[in-house]
C-alpha positions, 0 to 999 in steps of 0.5 A: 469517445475515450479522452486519453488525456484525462485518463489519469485525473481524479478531479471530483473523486475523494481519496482516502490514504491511511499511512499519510503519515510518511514513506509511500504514504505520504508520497502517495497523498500527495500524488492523488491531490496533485492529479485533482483527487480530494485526500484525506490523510489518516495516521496514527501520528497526527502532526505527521498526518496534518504535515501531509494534508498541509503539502497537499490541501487535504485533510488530517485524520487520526486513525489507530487501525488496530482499534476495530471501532476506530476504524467503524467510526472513520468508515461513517466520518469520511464515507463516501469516497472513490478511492482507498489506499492503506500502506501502514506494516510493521516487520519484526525481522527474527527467524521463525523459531526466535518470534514470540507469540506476541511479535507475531500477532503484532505483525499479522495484526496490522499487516492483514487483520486491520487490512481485514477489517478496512476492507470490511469498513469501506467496501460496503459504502463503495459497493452500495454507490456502485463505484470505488478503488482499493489499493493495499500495499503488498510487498515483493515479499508475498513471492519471495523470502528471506530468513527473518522475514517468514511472519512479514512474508505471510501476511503480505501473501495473505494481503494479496489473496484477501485483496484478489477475493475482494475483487472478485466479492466486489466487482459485481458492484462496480468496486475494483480491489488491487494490491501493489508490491513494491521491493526495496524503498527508503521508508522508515521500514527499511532504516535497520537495512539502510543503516548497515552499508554491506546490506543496503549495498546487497539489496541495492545490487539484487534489483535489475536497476541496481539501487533502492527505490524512492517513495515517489516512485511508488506514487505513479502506480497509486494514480494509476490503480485510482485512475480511470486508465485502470477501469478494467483492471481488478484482482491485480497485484502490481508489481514495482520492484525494480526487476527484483523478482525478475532477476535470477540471483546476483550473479553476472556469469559470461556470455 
């Protein structure tokens, strides 16, 4: 028999967050150890990566995930584990024709090829153990576009479909692969919009709720895809947007 109170704890499961650091990542460490899960907090920035560990009795990995054998090495220090999640993006906003060369290969290669290559690195573990969750932070940008945000939109539309083939390579091994999308969140990501009252207040306005998310509020759907309560979902994209991508434009006409 289900026991629909246990649905959602991790107790016994080692969780990997890369991206610990800050934002959703750090909010998203400290939800898994908060539900019983074991994390271990990677990041670039390891004093940030050890504040985490040190907030949710985890443990402090430094991870440059650009660095292809950096993230060989992490796949054979931490195996096995039961659940990964990487959060870490960059975006350089700049209309299509005013990106360099070198701006759009710094975008795509943290947003998809590291994404690539992690997915490379510790799904063959969980495939092998016969068990695991992904989750790979997409964005509400996979579906919908600004100008400036052409190279950002398409690594995270990119991310989804990597993700989806994932699921359907790895689920016959017992690994589900999710993505999670999230719209408008106070992250150190979004600071040049929060920084500008007109645009913070236009994005704010665009989602159903009215406002910015907080990156807490992302955490709950990270227990969730890590969670038993998700044993049958794979190949999802999950979207918390506060109803962005549900709302038609800003206008309130009568009625």
């Amino acid at each position: 028999m289900t026991s629909y109170a246990d649905l959602f704890r991790l107790d016994g499961r080692r969780a990997l967050v890369i991206g610990a650091g800050s934002g959703i990542g750090r909010e998203s460490a400290q939800a898994l150890a908060a539900h019983g899960a074991e994390v271990i907090c990677a990041d670039l920035d390891l004093p940030a990566a050890e504040y985490t560990a040190g907030q949710s009795h985890g443990l402090a990995y430094e991870l440059d995930v650009l660095d292809p054998d950096a993230v060989t090495g992490a796949a054979a220090d931490l195996d096995p584990l039961d659940v990964l999640v990487f959060t870490a993006a960059t975006n350089v906003r700049k209309r299509l024709l005013d990106y360099t060369e070198d701006e759009f290969d710094r975008v795509v290669g943290l947003n998809l090829a590291a994404s690539f290559r992690l997915l490379r690195a510790f799904g063959g573990g969980m495939s092998e153990r016969g068990r695991g969750s992904i989750i790979g932070f997409a964005s509400i940008r996979a579906f919908t576009v600004e100008p400036g945000q052409g190279v950002y939109s398409a690594t995270k539309s990119g991310l989804v479909q990597l993700l989806r083939t994932a699921a359907a390579e790895l689920g016959p091994q017992g690994v589900r692969v999710n993505a999670i999308a999230p719209g408008v969140v106070e992250t150190p990501l979004t600071a040049q919009i929060k920084a500008d009252p007109a645009w913070y207040d236009a994005y704010a306005a665009k989602s159903a709720l009215g406002r910015w998310a907080q990156p807490g509020e992302i955490a709950g759907a990270v227990v969730y895809l890590a969670s038993d309560a998700a044993s049958f979902v794979t190949g999802s994209c999950l979207l918390v947007d506060g109803g962005w991508t549900a709302v038609d434009g800003r206008f309130d006409p009568p009625t």
